[in-house]
VOGU-3710 file (C-alpha; in Angstrom, 3 decimals, decimal comma):
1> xxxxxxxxxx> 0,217/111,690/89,672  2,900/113,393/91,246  3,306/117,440/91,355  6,500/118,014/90,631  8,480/118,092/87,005  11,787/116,467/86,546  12,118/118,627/83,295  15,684/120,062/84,848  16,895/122,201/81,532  14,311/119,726/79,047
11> xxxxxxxxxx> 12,002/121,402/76,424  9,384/119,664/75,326  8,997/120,109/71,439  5,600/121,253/71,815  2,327/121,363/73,854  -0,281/118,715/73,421  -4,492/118,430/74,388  -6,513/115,794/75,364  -6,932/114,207/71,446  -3,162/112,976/72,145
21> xxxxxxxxxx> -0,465/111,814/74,385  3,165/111,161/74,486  5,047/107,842/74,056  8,767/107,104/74,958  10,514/104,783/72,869  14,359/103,382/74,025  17,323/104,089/71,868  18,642/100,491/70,891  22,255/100,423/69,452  23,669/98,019/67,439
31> xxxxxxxxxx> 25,778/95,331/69,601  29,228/97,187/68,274  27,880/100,254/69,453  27,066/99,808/72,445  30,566/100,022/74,815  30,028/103,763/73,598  26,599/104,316/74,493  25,904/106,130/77,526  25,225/103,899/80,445  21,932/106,266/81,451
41> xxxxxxxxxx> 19,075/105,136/79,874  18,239/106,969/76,521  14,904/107,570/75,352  12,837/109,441/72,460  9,297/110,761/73,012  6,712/111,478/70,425  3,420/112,695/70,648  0,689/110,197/69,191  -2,846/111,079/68,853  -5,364/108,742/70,718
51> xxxxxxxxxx> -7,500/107,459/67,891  -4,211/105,993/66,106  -1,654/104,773/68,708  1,079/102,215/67,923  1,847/99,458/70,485  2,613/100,501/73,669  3,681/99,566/77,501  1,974/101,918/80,339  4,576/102,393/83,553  3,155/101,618/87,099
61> xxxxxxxxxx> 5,476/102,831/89,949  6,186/105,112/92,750  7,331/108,507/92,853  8,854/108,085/95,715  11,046/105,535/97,238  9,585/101,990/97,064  9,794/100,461/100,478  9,202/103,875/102,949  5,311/105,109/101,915  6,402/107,452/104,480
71> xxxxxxxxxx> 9,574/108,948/103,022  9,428/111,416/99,717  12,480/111,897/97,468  14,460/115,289/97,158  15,007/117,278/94,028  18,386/116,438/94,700  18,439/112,711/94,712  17,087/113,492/91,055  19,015/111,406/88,550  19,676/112,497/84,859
81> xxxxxxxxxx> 18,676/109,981/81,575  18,632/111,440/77,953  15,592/112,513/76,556  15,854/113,611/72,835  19,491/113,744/73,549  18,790/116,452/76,542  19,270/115,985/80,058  16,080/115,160/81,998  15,809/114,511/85,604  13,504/111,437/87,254
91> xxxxxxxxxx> 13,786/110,186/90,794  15,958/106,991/91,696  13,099/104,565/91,578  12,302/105,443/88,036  15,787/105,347/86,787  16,160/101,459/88,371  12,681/100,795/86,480  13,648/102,001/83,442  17,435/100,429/83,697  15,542/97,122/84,746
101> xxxxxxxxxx> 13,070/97,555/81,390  15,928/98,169/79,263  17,609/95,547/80,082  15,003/93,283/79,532  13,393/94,421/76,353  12,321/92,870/72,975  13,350/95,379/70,482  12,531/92,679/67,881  9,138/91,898/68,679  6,054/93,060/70,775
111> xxxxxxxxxx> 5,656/96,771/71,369  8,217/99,486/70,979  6,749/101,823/73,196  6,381/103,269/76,733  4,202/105,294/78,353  5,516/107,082/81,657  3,691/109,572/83,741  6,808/111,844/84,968  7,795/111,633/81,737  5,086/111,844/78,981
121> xxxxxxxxxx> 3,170/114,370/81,066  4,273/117,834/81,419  4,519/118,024/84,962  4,839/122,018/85,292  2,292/123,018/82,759  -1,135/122,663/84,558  -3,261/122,509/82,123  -1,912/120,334/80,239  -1,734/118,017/83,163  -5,607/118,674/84,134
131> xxxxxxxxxx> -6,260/117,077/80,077  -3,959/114,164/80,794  -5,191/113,065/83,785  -8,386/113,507/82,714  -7,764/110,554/80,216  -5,416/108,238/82,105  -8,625/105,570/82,035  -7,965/105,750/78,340  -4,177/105,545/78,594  -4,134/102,624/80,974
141> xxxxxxxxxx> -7,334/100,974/79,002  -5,453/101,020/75,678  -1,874/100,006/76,599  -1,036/96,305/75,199  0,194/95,780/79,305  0,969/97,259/82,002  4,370/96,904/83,456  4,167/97,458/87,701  7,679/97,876/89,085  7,599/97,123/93,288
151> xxxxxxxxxx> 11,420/98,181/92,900  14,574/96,389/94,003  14,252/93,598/96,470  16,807/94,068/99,035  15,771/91,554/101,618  15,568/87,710/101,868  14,758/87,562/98,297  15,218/83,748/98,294  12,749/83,355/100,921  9,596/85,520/99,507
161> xxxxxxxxxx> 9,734/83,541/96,410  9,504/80,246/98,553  6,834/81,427/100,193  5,085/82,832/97,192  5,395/79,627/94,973  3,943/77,594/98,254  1,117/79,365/99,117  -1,191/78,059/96,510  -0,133/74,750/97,235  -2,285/75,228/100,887
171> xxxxxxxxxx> -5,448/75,383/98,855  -4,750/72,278/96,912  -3,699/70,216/99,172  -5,475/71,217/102,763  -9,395/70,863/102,789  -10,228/71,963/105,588  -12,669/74,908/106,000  -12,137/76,184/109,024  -9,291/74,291/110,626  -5,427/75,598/110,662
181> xxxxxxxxxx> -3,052/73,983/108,310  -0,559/72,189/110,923  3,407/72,613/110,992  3,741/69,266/109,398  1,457/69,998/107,006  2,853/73,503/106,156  7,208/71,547/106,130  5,790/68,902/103,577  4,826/71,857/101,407  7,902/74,004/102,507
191> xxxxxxxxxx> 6,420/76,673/104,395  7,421/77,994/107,984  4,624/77,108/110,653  1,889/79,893/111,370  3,719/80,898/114,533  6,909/81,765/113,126  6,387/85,347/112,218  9,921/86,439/111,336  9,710/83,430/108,282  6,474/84,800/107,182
201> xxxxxxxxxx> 7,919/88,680/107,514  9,254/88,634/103,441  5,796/88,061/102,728  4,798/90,825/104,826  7,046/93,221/103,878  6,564/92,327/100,264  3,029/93,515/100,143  3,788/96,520/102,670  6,148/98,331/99,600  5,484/101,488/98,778
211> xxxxxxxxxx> 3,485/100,590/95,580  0,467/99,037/97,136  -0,448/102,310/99,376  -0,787/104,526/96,354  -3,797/105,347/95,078  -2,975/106,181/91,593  -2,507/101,913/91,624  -5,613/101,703/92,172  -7,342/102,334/88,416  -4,426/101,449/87,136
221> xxxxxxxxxx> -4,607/98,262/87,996  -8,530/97,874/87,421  -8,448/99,234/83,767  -5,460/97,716/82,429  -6,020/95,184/79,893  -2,894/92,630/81,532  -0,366/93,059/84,162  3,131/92,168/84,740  4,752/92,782/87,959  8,250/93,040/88,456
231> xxxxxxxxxx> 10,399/92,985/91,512  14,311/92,955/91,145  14,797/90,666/88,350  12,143/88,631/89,523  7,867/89,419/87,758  4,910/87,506/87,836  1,770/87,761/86,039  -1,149/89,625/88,204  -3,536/86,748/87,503  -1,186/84,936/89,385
241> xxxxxxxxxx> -0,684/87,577/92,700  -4,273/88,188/92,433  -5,039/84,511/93,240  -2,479/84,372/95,421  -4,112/87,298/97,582  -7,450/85,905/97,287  -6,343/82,867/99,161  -4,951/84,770/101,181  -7,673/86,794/102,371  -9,810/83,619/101,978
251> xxxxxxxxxx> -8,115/81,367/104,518  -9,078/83,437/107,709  -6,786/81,867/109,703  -4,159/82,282/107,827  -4,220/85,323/106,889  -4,626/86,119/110,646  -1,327/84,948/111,623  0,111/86,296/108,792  -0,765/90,373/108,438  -2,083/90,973/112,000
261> xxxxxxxxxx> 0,682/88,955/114,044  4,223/90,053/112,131  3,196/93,426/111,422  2,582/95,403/114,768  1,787/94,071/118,106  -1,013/96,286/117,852  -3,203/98,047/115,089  -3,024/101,682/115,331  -6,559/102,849/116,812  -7,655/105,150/114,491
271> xxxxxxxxxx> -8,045/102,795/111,632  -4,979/104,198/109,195  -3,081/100,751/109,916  -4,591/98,423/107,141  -2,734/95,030/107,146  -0,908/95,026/103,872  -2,660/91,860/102,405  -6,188/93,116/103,202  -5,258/96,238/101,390  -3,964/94,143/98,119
281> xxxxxxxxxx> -7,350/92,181/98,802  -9,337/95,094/98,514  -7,201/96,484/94,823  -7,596/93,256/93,769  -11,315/92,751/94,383  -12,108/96,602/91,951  -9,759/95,138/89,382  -12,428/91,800/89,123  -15,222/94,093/89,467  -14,385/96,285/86,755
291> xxxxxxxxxx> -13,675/93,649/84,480  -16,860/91,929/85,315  -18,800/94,899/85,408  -22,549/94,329/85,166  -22,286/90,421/85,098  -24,418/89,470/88,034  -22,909/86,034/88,207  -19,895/87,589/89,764  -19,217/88,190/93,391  -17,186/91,182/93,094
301> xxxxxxxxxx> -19,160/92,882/90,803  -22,300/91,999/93,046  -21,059/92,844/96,689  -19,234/96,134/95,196  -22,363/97,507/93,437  -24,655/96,295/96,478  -22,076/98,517/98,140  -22,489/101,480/96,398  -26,124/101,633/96,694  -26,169/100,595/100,354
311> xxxxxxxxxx> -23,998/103,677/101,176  -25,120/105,978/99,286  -29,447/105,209/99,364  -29,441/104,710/95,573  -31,248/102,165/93,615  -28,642/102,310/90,707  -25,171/102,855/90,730  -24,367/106,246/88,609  -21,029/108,561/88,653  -21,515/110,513/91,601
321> xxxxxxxxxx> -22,122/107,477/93,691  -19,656/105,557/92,506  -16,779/108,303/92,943  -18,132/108,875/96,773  -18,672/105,569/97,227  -14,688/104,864/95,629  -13,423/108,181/97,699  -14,262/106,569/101,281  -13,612/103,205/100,309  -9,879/104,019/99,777
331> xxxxxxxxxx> -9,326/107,157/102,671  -6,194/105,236/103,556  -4,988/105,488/99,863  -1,532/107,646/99,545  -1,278/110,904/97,011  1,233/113,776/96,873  -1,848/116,187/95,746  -5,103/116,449/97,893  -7,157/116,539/94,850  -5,827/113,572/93,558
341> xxxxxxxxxx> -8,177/112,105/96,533  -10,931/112,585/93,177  -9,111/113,121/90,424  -7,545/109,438/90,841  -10,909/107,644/90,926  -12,352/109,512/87,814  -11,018/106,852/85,232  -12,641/103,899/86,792  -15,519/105,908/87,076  -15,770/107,131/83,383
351> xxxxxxxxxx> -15,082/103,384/82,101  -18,127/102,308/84,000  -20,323/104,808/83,201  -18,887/104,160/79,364  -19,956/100,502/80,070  -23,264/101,469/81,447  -24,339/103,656/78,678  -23,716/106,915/80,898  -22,314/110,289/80,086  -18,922/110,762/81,883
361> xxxxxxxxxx> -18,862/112,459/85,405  -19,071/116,360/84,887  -16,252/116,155/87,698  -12,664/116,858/85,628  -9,679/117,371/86,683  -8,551/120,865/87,167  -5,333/121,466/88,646  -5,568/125,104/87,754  -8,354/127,006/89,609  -9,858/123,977/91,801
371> xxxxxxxxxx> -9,500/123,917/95,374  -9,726/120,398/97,422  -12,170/122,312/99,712  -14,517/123,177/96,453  -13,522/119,894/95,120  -14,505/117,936/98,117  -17,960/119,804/98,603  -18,839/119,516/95,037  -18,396/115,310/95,178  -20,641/115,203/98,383
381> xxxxxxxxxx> -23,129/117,735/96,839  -23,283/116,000/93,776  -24,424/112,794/95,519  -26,715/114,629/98,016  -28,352/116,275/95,019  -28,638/112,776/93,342  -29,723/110,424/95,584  -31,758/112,724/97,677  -30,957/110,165/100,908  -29,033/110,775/104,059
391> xxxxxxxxxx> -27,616/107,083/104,005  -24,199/108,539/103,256  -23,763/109,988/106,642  -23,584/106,886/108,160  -20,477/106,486/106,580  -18,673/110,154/107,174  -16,460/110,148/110,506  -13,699/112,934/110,619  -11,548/113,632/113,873  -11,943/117,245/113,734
401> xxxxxxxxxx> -8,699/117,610/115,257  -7,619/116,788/111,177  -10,034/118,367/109,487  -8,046/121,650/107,433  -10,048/124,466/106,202  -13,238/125,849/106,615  -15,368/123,256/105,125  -19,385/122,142/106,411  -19,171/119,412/108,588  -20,735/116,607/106,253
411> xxxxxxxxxx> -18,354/116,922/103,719  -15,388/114,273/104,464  -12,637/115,944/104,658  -10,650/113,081/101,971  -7,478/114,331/103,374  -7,416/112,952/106,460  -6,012/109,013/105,435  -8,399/106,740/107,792  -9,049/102,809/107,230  -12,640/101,300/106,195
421> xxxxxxxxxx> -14,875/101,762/109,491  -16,706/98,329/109,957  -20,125/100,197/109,765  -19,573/100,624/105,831  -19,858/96,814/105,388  -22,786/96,286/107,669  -24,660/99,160/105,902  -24,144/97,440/102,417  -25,181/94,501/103,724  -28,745/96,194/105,090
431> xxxxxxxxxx> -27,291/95,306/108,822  -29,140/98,506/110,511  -32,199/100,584/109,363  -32,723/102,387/112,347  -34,230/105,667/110,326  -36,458/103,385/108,151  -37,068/103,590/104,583  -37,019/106,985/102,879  -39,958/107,664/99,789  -38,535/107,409/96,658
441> xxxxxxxxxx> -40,797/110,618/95,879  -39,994/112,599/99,158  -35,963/113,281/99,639  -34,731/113,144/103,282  -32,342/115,649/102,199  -32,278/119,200/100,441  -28,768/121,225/100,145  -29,647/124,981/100,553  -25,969/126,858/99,733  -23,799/124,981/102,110
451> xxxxxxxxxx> -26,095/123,835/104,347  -27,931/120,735/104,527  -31,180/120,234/105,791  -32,845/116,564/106,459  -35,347/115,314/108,829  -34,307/113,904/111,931  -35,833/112,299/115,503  -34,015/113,310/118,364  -34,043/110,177/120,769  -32,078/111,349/123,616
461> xxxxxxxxxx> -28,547/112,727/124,342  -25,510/111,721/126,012  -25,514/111,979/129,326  -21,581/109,902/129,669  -18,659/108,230/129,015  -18,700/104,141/130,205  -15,243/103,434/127,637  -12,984/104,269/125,634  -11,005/102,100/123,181  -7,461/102,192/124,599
471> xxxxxxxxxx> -9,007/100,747/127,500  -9,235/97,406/126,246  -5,097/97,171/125,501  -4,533/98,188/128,320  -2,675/95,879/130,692  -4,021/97,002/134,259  -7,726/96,574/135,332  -10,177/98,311/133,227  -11,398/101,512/134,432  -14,878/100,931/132,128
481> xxxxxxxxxx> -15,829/98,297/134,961  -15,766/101,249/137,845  -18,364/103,133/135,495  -20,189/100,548/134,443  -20,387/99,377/137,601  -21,591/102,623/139,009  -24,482/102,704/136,206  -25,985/99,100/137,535  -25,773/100,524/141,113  -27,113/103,966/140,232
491> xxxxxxxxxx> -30,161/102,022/138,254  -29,478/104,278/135,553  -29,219/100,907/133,297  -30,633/98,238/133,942  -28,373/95,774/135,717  -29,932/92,473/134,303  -28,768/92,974/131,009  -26,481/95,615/131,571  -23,169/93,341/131,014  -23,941/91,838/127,346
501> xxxxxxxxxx> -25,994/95,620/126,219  -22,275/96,762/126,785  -20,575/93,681/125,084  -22,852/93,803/122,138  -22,717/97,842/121,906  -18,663/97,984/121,823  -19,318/95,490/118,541  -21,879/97,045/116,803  -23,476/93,608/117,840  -21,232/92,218/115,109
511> xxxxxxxxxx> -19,010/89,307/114,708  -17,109/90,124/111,211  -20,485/90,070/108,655  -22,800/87,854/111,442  -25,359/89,594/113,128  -26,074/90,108/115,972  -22,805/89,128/117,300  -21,636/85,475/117,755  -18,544/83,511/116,701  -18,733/81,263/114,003
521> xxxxxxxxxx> -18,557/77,300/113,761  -14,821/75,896/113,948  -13,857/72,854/113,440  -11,318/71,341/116,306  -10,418/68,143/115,093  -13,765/66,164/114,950  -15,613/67,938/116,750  -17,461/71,126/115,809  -17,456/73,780/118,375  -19,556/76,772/118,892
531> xxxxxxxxxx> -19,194/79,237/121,432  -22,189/81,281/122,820  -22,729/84,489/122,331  -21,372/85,881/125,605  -18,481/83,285/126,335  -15,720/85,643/124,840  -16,669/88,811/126,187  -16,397/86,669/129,476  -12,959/85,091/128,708  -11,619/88,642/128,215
541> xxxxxxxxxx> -12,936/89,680/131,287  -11,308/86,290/132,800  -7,719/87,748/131,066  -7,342/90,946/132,703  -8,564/89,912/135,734  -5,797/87,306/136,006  -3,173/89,572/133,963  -4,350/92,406/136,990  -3,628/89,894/139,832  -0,307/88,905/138,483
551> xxxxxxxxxx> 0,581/92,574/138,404  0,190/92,624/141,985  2,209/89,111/142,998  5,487/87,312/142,545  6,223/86,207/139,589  6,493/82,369/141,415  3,171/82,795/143,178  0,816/79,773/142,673  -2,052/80,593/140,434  -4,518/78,891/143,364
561> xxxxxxxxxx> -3,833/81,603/145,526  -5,914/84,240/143,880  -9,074/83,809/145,635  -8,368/86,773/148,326  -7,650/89,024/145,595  -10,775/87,765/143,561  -13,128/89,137/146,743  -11,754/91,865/146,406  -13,413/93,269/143,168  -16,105/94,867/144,262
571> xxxxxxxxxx> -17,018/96,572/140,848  -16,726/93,202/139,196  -18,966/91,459/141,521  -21,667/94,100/141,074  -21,433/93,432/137,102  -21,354/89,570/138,009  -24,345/89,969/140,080  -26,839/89,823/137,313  -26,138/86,363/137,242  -26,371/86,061/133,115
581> xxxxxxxxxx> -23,074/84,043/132,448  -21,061/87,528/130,706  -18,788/87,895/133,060  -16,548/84,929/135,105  -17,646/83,787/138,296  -14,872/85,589/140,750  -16,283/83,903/144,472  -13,754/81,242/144,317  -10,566/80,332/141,956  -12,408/77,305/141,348
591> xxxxxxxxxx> -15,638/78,934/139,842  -13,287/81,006/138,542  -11,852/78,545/135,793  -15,195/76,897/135,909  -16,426/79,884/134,220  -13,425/79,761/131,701  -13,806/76,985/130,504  -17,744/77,001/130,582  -17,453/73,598/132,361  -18,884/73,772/135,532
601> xxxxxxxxxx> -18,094/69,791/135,881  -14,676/71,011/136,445  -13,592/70,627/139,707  -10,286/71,434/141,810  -7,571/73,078/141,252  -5,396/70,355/139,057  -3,064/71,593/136,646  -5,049/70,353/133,911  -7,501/72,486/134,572  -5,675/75,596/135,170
611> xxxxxxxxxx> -4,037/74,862/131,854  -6,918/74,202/129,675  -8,613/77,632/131,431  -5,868/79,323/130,352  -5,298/77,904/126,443  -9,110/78,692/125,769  -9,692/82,221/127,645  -6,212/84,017/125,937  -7,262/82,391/122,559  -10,905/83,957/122,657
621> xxxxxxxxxx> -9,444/87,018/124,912  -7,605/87,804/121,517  -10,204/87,176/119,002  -12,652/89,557/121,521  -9,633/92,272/120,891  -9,620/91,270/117,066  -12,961/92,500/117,238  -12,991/95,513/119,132  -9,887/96,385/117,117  -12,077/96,734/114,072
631> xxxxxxxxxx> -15,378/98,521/115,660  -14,093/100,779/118,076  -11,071/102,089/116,556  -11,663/106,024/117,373  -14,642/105,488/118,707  -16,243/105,215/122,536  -18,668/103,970/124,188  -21,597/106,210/126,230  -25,070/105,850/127,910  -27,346/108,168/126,770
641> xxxxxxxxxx> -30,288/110,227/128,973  -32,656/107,301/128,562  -29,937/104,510/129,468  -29,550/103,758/126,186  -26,102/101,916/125,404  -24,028/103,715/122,062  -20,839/103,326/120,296  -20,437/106,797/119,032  -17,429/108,777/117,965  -14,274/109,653/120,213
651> xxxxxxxxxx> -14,944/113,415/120,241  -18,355/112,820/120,954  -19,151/115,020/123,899  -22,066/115,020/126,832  -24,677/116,855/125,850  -24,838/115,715/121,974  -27,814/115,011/120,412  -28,220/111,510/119,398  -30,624/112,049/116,302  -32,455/109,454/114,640
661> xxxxxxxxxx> -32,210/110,765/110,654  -34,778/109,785/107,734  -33,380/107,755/105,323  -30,235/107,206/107,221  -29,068/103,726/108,663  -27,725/104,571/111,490  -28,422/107,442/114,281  -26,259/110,186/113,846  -24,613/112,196/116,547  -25,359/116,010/116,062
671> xxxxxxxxxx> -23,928/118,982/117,785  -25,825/122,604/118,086  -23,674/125,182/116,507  -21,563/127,733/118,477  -23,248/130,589/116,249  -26,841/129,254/115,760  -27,833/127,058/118,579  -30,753/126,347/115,239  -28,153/124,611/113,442  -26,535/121,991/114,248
681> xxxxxxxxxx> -22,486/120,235/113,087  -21,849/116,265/112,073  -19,809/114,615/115,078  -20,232/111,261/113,271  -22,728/108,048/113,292  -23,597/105,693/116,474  -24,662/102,523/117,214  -27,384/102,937/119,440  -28,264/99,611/121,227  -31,650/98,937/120,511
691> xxxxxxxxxx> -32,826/100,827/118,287  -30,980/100,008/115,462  -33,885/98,549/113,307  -36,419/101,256/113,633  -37,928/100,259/116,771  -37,470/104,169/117,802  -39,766/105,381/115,286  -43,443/104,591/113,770  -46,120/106,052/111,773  -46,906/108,961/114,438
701> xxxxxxxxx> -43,183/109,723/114,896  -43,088/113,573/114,720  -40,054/114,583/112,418  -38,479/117,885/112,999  -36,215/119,459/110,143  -32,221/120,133/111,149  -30,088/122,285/109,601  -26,294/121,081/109,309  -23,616/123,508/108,660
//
């Protein structure tokens, strides 16, 4: 829901509560008629109570233009239709849905009317508003269908809908698990080859329109009954996008190539770039758990409830979870109003709790009185309160450089638009349980005003930095090997297994879902292949050792001249020393693609060889980026007082306590307060190598209580 009215000079006949709602209806003329009708669309609106409403159609769109999520109308691109024969003003993307609509509807048959947001809703009176969207689930829930409009298509029309009516066809006709369709195989079915990114870009930009980044979408597509989505004169049925996206997300490589390659040469590093088809993946998946709510046969509704009660350290899933656990899930999710960051998650919300026998949340919408700062605490109180557990601030990460307000530092700020951090999946999936099992009869946690007070271990602190994400893009030699480097000869870690306790830390010690870290089987041709655990970490070592040396050569210089420069990394040799296969073997170039290519039967300096080093290290140097992409986006990596290896937040600084918390998954990074060294502020979670499945604590662990304001 938008803020703003487009009322212009419009009266609405009179004011209505939340037993009824408004319904639009178009103004059909007889054939004759119609060269004198007005060409803007004409409407009538009605108010219709809830327990007796005719046939209708419920409106999905953008307020705002359909292709830019980053653009907002004016009040002067405002377009007039006629409303009860007055004037009344909507933006341009509504007046080419409801043009499109009317020139496509049955006024013989199927419903007659049309439910609109901008429209049916008085936008300027608030409380009116406040009982509206306060019963959108209902709206949405009772419409015969909803219509989505994506808006007009005004690029290589002709090309998505190729690629759209071919996709499916990959499924059918190509078995293989884990291996890559080939070009042939993709030009018998007539699709462009994997590599080609600008064929694959309608695709692309088709799921990147404005519509998919709202979060409004996001209940209304879970609680609508059916779905029709129109594009330009083109629609299709969502059953049919919503298998197409599944595929999509379902065919790894594929899906790869597609919203990771022709996007952006690189994902933004705080997490607020989510590939457009993941995203779609993700509205999809709610809409198949809602409708499958509570049927345990279904995956959806499974992983999303394990979810829920993974996050937030409940056994069931109730309101307050859910809308926390539906809150963080969708940060990244656009709305004009900051409270809409809650108030667009109640109606999904309510219809569960309706389907589990539950009263409604006592959250409503108030547009009124209701702060997002008293909206926000309430939500995270409300949960605390609940479940009693501290899982949930394993989940909370806020640059403070965002946060607005005065708020306590573990309440999210919902704001601040941020991706899903990788450490929400792992938690779900019981991945870490590094502050052991809480008693169901003894809270971890107990709000006192707003403060909260839990039970924590203090392990060590951080003593400092060893990386930092943008490191890893970077071109020229990494600066973490100097400091890591430093640490091995300074026997402040220990250099044996210094190397892969770094590798493992920057991923969480997580490949996608597997843990601890290691790629998974693929299938190359015949042959199934493997690698182990440390070979990619290696390989992208191997990369920016021979990207560095090329920055310091002719371009025509012979790839078998590199061993002088090889000797001279010192820092890398040090690292190398430990002699545990992490990083590439830099005394000769020979060893050097030896190490590559983990064949140490390779011999010489043949062009074979050199080739074959080359193919395998950039393809596993990018799927090592792939990874740190997704668990160190804003995040770094430190060694702590008692060596200890952690991925902890960006504005972590030295000195922080790293705090083992009861009841909480992961360690949490704490900060004493300027005011009351006694109290202490949320920097974030860690990943504390280690010590991530309780091994830090036992049953004489002495527990000390912190207070976080």
């Amino acid at each position: 829901m938008a803020p703003k009215s487009g009322t212009a000079t419009f009266s609405y006949p009179s004011a209505i509560d939340d037993k009824s709602i408004r319904l639009l209806r178009f103004v059909h003329r007889p054939r004759v008629l119609a060269a004198f009708a007005s060409k803007r669309p004409e409407l009538l609106i009605e108010t219709c109570p809830l327990d007796n409403l005719p046939p209708y159609r419920a409106l999905s769109y953008t307020w705002g233009p359909p292709e830019n999520a980053t653009l907002e109308y004016k009040e002067a691109d405002k377009c007039p239709i006629l409303l009860n024969g007055q004037e009344f003003l909507v933006f341009p993307n509504l007046m080419d849905a409801l043009k499109r609509l009317r020139r496509t509807w049955n006024f013989k048959s199927g419903p007659q009317h049309l439910w609109i947001d901008a429209i049916c809703i008085n936008q300027v009176d608030k409380i009116e508003k406040s009982f509206q969207v306060g019963r959108l689930d209902k709206v949405y829930r009772r419409a015969s269908n909803t219509v989505v409009w994506l808006g007009e298509i005004t690029t290589q029309p002709a090309k998505l809908m190729i690629l759209l009516k071919n996709i499916p066809r990959i499924q059918a006709q190509h078995s293989a698990k884990y291996g890559m369709p080939t070009a042939d195989f993709l030009k018998s079915i007539g699709l462009p080859n994997l590599d080609d990114a600008e064929s694959w870009r309608p695709l692309v930009d088709f799921f990147r329109r404005t519509w998919f980044t709202r979060l409004w979408i996001i209940q209304e597509v879970a609680l609508s009954a059916r779905i029709q989505v129109f594009w330009g004169e083109h629609c299709m049925p969502w059953e049919e996008l919503g298998s197409l996206i599944s595929h999509m997300i379902s065919q790894s490589n594929l899906a790869a190539l597609v919203f990771l390659r022709s996007v952006d040469s690189h994902r933004r590093s705080d997490e607020r770039s989510v590939e457009p088809i993941s995203a779609a993946g993700a509205l999809n998946g709610v809409r198949e758990s809602y409708l499958h709510w509570g049927n345990l046969d279904n995956t959806n509704y499974t992983v999303l409830a394990g979810r829920v009660k993974g996050q937030c350290g409940c056994a069931t899933v109730t309101p307050a979870t859910l809308l926390m656990f539906l809150c963080l899930a969708h940060r990244n999710a656009g709305a004009q109003d900051p409270r809409d960051k809650v108030f667009g998650f109640l109606g999904i919300v309510n219809e569960i709790a309706r389907k589990e026998g539950l009263g409604r949340c006592h959250i409503q919408p108030n547009y009124t009185t209701t702060t997002p700062e008293e909206l926000y605490i309430q939500v995270a109180k409300d949960v605390l309160e609940e479940t009693g557990s501290a899982a949930i601030f394993a989940t909370f990460q806020d640059p403070p450089g965002r946060r607005k307000g005065s708020m306590p530092s573990w309440v999210p700020d919902l704001r601040i638009q941020l991706g899903v951090p990788r450490v929400m999946r792992l938690i779900a999936m019981g991945t870490f349980k590094a502050g052991g099992k809480v008693s169901p009869v003894a809270p971890s946690v107990r709000i006192n005003g707003n403060c909260v007070l839990l039970r924590g271990h203090q392990v060590s602190q951080i003593r400092s930095l060893v990386a930092l994400a943008p490191e890893f893009l970077d071109a020229s030699l990494d600066p973490w090997v100097g400091r890591l480097a430093q640490l091995c000869r300074s026997g402040r870690v220990a250099k044996s297994s210094a190397v892969e306790d770094f590798w493992r830390t920057l991923l969480m010690n997580t490949v996608k879902a597997l843990y601890p870290a290691k790629w998974p089987y693929k299938r190359i041709g015949d042959d199934w292949l493997c690698a182990k655990a440390g070979d990619h970490f290696r390989c992208y070592v191997a990369f920016m050792v021979y990207r560095g040396w090329r920055e310091t050569v002719p371009e025509e210089a012979d790839i078998s001249g590199m061993d002088v420069y090889l000797r001279s990394l010192t820092d890398y040799h040090t690292l190398a020393g430990g002699g545990t296969g992490h990083m590439p073997d830099l005394r000769t170039f020979n060893s050097f693609i030896q190490s590559m290519v983990c064949r140490p039967d390779f011999a010489g300096s043949g062009s074979a060889t050199a080739v074959e080093g080359h193919r395998l290290t950039v393809k596993r140097y990018f799927e090592f980026i792939h990874e740190v992409q997704a668990t160190m986006a804003d995040r770094s990596v430190v060694v702590s007082t008692r060596g200890q290896f952690a991925n902890v937040p960006a504005w972590s600084q030295t000195g922080d306590h790293i705090v083992i918390v009861q009841g909480c998954p992961c360690p949490l990074i704490l900060r004493p307060s300027k005011d009351d060294p006694s109290s202490f502020t949320l920097v974030g979670h860690a990943y504390v190598h280690g010590i991530m499945h309780g091994e830090a604590i036992n049953a004489t662990t002495r527990w000390e209580e912190y207070c976080l304001v």
